[in-house]
VEXKOLDREN-27007 format. One record per residue: residue number from 1; residue in one letter; x, y, z of N, C-alpha, C, O in turn. Coordinates in steps of 0.001 Angstrom, whole numbers. Example, Ala and Ser with C-alpha at 12.3 -4.5 7.8 and 13.67 -1.06 7.14 Angstrom:
% residues 2
NODE     n   res        nu        nv        nw       cau       cav       caw        cu        cv        cw        ou        ov        ow
NODE     1     A     13190     -5690      7800     12300     -4500      7800     13200     -3300      7800     14236     -3319      8465
NODE     2     S     12850     -2250      7080     13670     -1060      7140     12900        30      7870     13409      1138      8039
This chain:
% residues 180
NODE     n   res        nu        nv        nw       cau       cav       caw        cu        cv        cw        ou        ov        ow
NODE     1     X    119979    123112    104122    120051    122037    105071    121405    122077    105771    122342    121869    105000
NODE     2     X    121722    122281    106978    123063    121646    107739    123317    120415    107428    122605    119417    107317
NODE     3     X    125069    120729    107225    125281    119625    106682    125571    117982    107441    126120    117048    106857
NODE     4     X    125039    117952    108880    124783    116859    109922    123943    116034    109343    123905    114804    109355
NODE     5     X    122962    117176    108601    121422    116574    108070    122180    115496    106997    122121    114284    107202
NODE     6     X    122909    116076    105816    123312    115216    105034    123999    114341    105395    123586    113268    104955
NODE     7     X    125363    114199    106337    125932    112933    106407    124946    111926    107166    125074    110705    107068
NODE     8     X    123978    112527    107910    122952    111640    108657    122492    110431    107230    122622    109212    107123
NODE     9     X    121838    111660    106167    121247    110835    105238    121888    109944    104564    121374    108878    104226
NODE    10     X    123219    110322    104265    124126    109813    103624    124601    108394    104287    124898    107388    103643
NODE    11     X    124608    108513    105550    125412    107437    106374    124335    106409    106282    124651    105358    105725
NODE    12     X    122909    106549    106810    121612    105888    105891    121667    104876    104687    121553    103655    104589
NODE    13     X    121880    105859    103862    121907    105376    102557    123106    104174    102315    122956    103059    101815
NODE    14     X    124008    104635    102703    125509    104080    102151    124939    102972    103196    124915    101968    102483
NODE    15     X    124534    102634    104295    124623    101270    104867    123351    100167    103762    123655     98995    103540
NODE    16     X    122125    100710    103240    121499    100403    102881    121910     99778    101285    121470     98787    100704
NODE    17     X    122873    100731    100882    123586    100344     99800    124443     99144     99957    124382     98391     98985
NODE    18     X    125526     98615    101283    126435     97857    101754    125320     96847    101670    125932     95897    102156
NODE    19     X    124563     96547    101501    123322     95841    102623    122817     94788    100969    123005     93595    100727
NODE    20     X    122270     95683    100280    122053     95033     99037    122890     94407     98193    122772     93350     97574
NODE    21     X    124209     95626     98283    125166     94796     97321    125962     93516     97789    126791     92920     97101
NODE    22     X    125495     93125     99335    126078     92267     99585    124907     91074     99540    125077     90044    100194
NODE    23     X    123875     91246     98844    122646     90631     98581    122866     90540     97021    123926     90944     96542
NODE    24     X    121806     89976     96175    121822     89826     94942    121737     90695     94245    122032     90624     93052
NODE    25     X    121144     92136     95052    120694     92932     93948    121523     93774     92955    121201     94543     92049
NODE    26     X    122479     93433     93356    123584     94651     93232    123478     95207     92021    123814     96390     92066
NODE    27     X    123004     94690     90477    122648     95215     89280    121702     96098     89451    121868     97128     88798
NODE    28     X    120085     96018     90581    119422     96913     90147    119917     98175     91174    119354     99258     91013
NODE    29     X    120967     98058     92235    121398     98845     92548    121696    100254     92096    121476    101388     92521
NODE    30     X    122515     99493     90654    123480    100451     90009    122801    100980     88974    123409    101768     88249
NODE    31     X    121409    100662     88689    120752    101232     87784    119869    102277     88510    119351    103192     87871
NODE    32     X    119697    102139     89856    118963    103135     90580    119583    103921     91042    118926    104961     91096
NODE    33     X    120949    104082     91605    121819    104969     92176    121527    106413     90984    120905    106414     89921
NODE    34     X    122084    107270     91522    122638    108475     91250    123982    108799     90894    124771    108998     91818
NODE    35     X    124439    108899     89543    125641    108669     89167    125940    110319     89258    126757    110475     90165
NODE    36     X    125726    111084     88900    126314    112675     89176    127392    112916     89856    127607    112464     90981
NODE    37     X    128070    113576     89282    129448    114167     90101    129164    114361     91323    129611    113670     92238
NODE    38     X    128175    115593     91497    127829    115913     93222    127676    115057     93830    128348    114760     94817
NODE    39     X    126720    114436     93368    126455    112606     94022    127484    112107     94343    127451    111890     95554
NODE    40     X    128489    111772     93862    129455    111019     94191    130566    111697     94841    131364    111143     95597
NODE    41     X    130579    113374     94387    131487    113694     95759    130788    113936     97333    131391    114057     98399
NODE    42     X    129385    113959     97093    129223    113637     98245    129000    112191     99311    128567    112053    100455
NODE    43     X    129615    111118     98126    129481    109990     98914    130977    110071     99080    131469    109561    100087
NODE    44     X    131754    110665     98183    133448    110670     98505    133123    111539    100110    132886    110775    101046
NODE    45     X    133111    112795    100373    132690    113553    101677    132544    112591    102532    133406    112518    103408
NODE    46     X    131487    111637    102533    131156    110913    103710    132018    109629    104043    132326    109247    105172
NODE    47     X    132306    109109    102979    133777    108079    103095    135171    108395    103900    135964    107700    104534
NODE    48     X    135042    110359    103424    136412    110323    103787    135839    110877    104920    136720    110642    105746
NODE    49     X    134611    111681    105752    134566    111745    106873    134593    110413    108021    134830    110653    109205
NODE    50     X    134310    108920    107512    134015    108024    108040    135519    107482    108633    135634    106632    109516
NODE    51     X    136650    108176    107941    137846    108206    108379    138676    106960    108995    139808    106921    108513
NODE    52     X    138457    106088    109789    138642    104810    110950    138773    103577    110129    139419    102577    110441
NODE    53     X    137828    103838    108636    137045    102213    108141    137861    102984    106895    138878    102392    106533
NODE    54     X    137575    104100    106267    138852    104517    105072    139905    105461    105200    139810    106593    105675
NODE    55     X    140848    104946    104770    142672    105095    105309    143478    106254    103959    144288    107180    104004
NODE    56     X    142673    105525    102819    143395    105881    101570    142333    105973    100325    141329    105298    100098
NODE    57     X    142878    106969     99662    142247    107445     98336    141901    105888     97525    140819    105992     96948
NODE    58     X    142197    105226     97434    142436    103787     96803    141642    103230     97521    140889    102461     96923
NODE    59     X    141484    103326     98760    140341    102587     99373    138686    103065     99112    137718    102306     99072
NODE    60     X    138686    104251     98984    137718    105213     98419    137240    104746     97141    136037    104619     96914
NODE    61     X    138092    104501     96344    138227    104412     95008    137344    102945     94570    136520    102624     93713
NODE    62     X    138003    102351     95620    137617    101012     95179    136129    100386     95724    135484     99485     95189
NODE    63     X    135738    101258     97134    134531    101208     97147    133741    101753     96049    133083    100875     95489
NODE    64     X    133592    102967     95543    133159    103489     94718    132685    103077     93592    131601    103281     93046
NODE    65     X    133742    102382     93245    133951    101387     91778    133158    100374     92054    132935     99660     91077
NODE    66     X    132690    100080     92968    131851     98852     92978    130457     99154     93379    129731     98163     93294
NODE    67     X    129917    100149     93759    128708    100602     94168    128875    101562     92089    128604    100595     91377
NODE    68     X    129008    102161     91607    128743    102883     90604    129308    102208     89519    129492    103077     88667
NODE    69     X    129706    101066     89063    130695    100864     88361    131181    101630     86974    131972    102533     87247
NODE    70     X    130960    101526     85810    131470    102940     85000    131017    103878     85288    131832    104751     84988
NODE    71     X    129659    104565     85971    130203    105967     85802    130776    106116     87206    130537    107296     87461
NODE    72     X    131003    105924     87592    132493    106179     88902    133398    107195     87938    133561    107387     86733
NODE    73     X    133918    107763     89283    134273    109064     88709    135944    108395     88793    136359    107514     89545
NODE    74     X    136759    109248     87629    138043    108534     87439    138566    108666     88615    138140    109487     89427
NODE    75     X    139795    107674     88900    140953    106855     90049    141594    108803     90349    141417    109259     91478
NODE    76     X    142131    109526     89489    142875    110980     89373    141823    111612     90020    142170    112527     90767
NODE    77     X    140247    111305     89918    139286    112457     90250    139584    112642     91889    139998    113627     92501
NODE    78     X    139158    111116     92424    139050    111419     93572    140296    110906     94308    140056    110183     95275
NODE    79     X    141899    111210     93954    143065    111140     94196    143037    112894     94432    143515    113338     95475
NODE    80     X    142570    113641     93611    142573    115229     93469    141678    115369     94978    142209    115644     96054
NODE    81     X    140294    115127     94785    139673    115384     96093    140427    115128     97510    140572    115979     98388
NODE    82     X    140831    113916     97550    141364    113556     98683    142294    114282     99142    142463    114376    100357
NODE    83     X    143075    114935     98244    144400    116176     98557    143391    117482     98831    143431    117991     99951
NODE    84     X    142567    117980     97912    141539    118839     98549    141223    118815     99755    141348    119678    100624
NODE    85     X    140718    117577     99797    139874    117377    101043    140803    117859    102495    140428    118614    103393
NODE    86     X    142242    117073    102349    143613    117375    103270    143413    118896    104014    143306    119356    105150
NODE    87     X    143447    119580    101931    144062    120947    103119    143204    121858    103339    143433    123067    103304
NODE    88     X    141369    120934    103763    140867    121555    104477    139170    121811    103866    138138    122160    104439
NODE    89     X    139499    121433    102377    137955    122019    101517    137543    121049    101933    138250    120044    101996
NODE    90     X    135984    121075    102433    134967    120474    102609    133560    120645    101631    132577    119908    101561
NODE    91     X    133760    121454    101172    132379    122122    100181    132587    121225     98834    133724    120975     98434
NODE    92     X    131647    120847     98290    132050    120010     97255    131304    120319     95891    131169    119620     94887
NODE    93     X    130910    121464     96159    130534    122447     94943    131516    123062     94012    132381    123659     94654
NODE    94     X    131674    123123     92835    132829    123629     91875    132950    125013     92250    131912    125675     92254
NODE    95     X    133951    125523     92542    134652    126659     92506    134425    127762     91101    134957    127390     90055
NODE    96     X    133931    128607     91091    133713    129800     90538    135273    129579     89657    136369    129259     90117
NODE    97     X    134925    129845     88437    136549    129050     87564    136454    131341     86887    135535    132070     86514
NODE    98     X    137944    131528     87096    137960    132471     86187    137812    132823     84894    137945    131845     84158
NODE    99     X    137604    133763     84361    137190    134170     82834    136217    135605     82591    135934    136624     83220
NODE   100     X    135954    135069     81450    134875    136317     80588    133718    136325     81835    133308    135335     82441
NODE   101     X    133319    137733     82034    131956    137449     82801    130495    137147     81622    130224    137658     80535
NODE   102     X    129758    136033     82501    128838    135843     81271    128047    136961     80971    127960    137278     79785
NODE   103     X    127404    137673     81887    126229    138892     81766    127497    140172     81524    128599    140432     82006
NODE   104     X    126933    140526     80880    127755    141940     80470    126661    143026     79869    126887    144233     79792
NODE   105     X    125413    142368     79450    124840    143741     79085    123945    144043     80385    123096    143153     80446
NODE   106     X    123802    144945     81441    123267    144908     82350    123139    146842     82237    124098    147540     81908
NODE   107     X    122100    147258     82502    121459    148601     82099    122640    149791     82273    122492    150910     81783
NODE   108     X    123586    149473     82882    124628    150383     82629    125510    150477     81141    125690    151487     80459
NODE   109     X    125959    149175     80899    126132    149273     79334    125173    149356     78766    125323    150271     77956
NODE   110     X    124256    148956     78687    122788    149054     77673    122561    150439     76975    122296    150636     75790
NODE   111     X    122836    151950     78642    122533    152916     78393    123708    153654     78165    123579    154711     77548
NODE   112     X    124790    153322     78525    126860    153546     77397    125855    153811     75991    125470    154872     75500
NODE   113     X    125620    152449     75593    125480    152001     74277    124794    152608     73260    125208    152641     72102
NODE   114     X    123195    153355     73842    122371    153853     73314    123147    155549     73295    123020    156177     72244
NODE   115     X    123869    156174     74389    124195    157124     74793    125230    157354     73611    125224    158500     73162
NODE   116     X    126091    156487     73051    127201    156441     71923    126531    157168     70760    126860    158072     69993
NODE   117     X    124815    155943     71053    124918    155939     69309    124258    158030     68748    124432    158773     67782
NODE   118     X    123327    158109     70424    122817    159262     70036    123572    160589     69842    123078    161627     69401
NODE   119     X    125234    160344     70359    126256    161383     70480    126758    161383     68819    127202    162361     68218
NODE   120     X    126567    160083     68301    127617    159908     66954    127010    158912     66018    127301    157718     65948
NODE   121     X    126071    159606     65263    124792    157977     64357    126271    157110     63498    126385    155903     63283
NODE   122     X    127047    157995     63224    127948    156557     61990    128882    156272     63162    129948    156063     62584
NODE   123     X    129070    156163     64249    129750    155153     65023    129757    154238     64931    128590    153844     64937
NODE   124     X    130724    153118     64780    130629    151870     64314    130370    150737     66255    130351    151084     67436
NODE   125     X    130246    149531     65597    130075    148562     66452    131854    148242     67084    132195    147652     68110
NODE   126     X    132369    148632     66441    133662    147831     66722    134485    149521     67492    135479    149326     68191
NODE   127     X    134174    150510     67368    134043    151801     68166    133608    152120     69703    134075    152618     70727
NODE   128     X    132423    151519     69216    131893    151474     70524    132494    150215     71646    132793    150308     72837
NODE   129     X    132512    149330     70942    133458    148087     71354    134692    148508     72378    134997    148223     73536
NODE   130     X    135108    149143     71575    136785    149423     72089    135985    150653     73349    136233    150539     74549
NODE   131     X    135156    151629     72872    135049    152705     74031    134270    152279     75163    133760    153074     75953
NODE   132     X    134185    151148     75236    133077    150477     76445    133974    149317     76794    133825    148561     77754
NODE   133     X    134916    149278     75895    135914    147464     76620    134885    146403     76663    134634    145818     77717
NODE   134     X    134374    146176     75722    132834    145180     76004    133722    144162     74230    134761    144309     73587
NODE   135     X    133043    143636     74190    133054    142420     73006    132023    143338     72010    131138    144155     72264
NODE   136     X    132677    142700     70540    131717    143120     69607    130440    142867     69021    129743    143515     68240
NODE   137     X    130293    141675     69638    128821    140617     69807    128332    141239     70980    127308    141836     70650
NODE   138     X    128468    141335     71713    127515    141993     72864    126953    143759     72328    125919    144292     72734
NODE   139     X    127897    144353     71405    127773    145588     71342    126414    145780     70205    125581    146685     70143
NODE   140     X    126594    144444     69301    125899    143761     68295    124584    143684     68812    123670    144399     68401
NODE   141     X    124474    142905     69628    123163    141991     70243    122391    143096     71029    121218    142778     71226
NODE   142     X    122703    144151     71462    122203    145254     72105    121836    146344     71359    120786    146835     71774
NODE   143     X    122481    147111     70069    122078    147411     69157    121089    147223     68435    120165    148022     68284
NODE   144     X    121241    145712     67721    120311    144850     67275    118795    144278     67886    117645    144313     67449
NODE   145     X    119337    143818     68943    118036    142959     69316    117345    143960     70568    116144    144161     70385
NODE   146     X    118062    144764     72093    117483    145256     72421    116730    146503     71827    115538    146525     72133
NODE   147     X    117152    147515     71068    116690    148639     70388    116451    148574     68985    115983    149542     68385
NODE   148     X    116661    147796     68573    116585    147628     67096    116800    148311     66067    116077    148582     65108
NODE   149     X    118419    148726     66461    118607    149585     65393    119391    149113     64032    120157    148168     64218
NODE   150     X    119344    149458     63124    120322    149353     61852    120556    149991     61442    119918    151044     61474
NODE   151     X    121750    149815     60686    122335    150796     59571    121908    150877     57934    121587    150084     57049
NODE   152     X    122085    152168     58073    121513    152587     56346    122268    154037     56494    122206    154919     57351
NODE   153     X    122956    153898     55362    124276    154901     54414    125053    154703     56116    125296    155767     56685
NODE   154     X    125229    154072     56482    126326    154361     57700    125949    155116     58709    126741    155553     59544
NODE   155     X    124346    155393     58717    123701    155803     60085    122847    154922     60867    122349    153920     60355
NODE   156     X    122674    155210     61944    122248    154125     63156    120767    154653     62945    120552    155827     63245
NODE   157     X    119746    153887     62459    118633    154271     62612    117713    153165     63011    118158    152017     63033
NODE   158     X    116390    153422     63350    115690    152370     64234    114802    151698     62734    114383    152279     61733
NODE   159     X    114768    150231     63147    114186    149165     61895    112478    149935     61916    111906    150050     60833
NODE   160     X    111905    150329     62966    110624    150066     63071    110767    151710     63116    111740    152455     63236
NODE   161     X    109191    151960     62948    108937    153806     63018    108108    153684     64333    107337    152748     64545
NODE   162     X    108350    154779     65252    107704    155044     66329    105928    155240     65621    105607    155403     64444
NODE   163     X    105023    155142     66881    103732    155942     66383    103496    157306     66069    102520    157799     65504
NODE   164     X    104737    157964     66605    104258    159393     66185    104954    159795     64837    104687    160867     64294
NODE   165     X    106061    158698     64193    106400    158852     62808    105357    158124     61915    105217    158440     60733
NODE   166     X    104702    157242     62445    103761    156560     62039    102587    157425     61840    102040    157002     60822
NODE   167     X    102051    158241     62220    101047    159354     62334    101175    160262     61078    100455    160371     60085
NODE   168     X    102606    161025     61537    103287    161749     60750    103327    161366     59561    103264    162283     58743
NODE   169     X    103403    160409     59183    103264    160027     57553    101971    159944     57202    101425    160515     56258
NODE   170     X    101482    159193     58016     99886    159237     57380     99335    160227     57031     98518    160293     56112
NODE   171     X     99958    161706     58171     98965    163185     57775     99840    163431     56489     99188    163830     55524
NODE   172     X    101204    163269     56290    101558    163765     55067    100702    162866     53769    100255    163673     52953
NODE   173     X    100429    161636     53458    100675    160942     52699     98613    161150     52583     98061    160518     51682
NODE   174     X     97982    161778     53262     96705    162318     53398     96639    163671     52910     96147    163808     51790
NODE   175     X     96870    164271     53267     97445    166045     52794     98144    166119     51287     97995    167173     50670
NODE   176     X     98863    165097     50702     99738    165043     49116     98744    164329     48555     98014    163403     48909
NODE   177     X     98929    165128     47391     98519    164604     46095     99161    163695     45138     99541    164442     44236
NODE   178     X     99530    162350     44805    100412    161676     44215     99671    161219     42724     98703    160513     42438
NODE   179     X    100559    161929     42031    100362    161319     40836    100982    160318     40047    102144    160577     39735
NODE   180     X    100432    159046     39566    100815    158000     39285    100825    157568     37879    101235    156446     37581
């Protein structure tokens, strides 16, 4: 949606809101509103675009506080926005925060991973770890849960038998004679 569309709706709303709370309803107001952060920075957005009628963060504030009353977002929240807002952000979506990336096993490590184990079966998890720069839970969880492999005497072998080891035993275990 362009965002004309929203302050259109917004400017709507917020008079319709002025309108009641200056009527009796003002309790079932606040039980019908939309308390959400976004929600409310986008009624902060349209306050502070309305610019003429609000002057100051405090004036913001104090409308706010009376259309949402506790969950209004703290006096610091939208003291922070309003300096935002200054030098220029208009988007009122959270900013991409730095850190760990969440997805990390994505078919390029997947196939590192499998490629390790088939070069070196007693390679450890914490080996491969370090030779991929990946975490040891991810090296874990890909091992484990995508391929399903485990260890036995310190080799990487698969939990389940393919069908053609599955076969393979049957013709042996058909073909031997076991005495019991």
């Amino acid at each position: 949606m362009p965002w004309w569309y929203f302050q259109l709706h917004l400017r709507s709303w917020w008079l319709r809101i002025n309108i009641l709370i200056s009527g009796e309803l003002f309790p079932a107001v606040r039980c019908m509103m939309d308390s959400s952060k976004s929600s409310q920075r986008a009624v902060f957005q349209f306050l502070r675009a309305e610019g003429e009628f609000v002057k100051h963060a405090s004036q913001i504030y104090r409308r706010m506080k009376e259309v949402y009353g506790e969950q209004c977002l703290a006096r610091c929240s939208i003291f922070r926005w309003c300096q935002r807002y200054e030098t220029g952000r208009v988007n009122i979506k959270d900013l991409p925060r730095p850190g760990h990336a969440r997805v990390v096993t994505n078919s390029d490590t997947i196939s590192a991973v499998v490629e390790l184990i088939r070069q070196n079966h007693r390679i450890t998890t914490r080996e491969i770890a370090v030779e991929l720069s990946i975490s040891k839970g991810t090296v874990h969880h890909i091992i484990h849960k995508n391929f399903g492999y485990g260890k036995v005497c310190a080799q990487w072998v698969l939990k389940h038998l393919s069908e053609n080891q599955k076969t393979a035993r049957m013709g042996v275990c058909l073909t031997q004679q076991f005495l019991h």
